[in-house]
C-alpha positions as CSV (number, residue, x, y, z in Angstrom):
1,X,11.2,-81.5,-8.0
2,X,14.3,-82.6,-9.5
3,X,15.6,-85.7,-10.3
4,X,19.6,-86.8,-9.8
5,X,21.4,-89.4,-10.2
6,X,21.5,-92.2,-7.8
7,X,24.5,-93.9,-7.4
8,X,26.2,-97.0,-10.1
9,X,22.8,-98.2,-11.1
10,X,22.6,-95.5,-13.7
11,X,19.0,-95.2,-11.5
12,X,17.4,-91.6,-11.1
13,X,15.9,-90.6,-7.7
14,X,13.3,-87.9,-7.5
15,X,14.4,-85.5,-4.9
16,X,12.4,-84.7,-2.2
17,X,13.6,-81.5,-1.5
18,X,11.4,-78.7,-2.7
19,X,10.8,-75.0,-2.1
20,X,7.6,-73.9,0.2
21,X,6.2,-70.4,0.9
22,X,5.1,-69.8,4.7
23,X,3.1,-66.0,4.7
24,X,4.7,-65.0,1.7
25,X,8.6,-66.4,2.7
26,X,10.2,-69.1,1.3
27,X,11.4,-72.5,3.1
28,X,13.5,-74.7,2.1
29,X,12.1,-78.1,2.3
30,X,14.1,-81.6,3.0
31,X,12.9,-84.6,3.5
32,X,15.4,-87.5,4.4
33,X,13.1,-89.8,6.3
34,X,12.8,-93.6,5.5
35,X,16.2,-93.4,3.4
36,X,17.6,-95.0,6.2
37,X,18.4,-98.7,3.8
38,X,18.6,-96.1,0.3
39,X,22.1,-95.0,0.5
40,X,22.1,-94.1,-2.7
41,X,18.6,-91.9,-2.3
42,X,20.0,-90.5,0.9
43,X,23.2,-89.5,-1.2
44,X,20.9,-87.9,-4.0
45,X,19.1,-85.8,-1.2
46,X,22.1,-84.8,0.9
47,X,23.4,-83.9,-3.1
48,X,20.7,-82.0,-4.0
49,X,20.4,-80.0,-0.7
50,X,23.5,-79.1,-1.1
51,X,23.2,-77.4,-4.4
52,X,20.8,-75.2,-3.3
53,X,22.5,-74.2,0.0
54,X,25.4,-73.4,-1.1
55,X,24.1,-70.9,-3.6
56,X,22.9,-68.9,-0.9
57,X,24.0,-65.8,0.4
58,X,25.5,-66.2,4.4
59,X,22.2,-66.3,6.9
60,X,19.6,-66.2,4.8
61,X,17.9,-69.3,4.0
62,X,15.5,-71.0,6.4
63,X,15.2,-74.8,6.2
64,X,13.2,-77.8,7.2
65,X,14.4,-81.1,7.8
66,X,12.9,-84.2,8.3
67,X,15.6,-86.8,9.4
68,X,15.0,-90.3,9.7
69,X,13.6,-91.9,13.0
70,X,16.0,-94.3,13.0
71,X,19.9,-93.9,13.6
72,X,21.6,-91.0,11.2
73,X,24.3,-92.0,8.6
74,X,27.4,-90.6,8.5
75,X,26.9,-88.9,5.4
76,X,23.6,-87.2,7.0
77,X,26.0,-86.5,10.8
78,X,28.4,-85.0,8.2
79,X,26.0,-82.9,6.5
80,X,24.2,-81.3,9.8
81,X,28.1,-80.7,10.7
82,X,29.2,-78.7,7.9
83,X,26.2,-76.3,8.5
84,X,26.4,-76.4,12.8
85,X,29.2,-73.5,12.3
86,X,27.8,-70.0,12.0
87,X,31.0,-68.4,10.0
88,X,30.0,-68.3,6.2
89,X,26.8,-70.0,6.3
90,X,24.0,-69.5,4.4
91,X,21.3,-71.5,7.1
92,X,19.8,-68.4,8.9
93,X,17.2,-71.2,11.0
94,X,16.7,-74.7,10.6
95,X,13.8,-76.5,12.1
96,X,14.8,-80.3,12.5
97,X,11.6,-82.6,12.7
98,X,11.9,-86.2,13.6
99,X,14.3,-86.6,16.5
100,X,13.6,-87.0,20.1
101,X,14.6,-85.6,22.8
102,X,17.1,-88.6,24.1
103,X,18.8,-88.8,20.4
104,X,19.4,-85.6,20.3
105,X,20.9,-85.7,23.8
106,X,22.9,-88.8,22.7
107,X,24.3,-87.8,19.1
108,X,25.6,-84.5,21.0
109,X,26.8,-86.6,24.3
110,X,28.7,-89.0,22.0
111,X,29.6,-85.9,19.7
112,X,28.4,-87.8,16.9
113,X,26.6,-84.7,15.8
114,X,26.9,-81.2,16.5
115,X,23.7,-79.4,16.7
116,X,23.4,-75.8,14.9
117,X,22.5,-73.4,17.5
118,X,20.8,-72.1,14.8
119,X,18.5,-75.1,14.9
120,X,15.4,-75.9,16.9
121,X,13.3,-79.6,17.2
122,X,10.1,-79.8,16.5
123,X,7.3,-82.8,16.2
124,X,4.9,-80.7,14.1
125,X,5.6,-79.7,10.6
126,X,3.3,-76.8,10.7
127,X,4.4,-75.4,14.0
128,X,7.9,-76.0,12.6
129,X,7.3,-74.0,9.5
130,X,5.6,-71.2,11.8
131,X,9.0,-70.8,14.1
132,X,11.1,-70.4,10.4
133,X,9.1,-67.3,9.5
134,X,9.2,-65.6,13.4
135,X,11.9,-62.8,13.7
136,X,12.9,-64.2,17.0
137,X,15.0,-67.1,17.8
């Protein structure tokens, strides 16, 4: 995993995010759970993410994400929203873990957040990783 640099207390974070292979495909792995009071950890993730996404050719990369169980900050809202379009982006799936059912329903009521429809919720991290590597949607 990488390390990056975590905000003005010259402090480095060890990234969470990290490559997996699923039946010989690979998955991009995040993990922003319990950074909920780490805004600087949370920034390092969202950071790190990013640099890996963005090197990716359009619809090609399938991801994982653990969010937090608690409320999302607006840098993680703004993160899920730059990636909810399907023009120029290189997320072919994303399997979200950690959200129920009535946030989801609330941070898309309130607009807060705007779901990819590339995206799918899941509860189980294995059954999660299983949908990522299916052909179907």
């Amino acid at each position: 995993m990488a390390t990056a640099e975590a905000g003005r207390t010259g402090k480095k974070h060890k990234t969470r995010a990290t490559w997996v292979s699923r039946k010989e495909r690979d998955l991009w792995c995040l993990d922003f759970g319990g950074l909920e009071d780490d805004r600087a950890g949370l920034l390092a993730e969202i950071e790190a993410a990013q640099a890996v996404i963005q090197d990716q050719p359009d619809n090609s990369l399938l991801v994982a994400a653990v969010l937090p169980e608690a409320s999302l900050a607006p840098e993680l809202v703004e993160f899920l929203n730059r990636y909810s379009s399907t023009a120029h982006n290189p997320i072919h799936k994303i399997a979200i873990l950690g959200v129920s059912g009535w946030r989801r329903f609330w941070y898309a009521r309130t607009g807060a957040v705007a779901w990819p429809s590339n995206a799918r919720f899941f509860d189980d991290y294995e059954l999660a990783k299983d949908w990522l590597i299916e052909e179907e949607f």
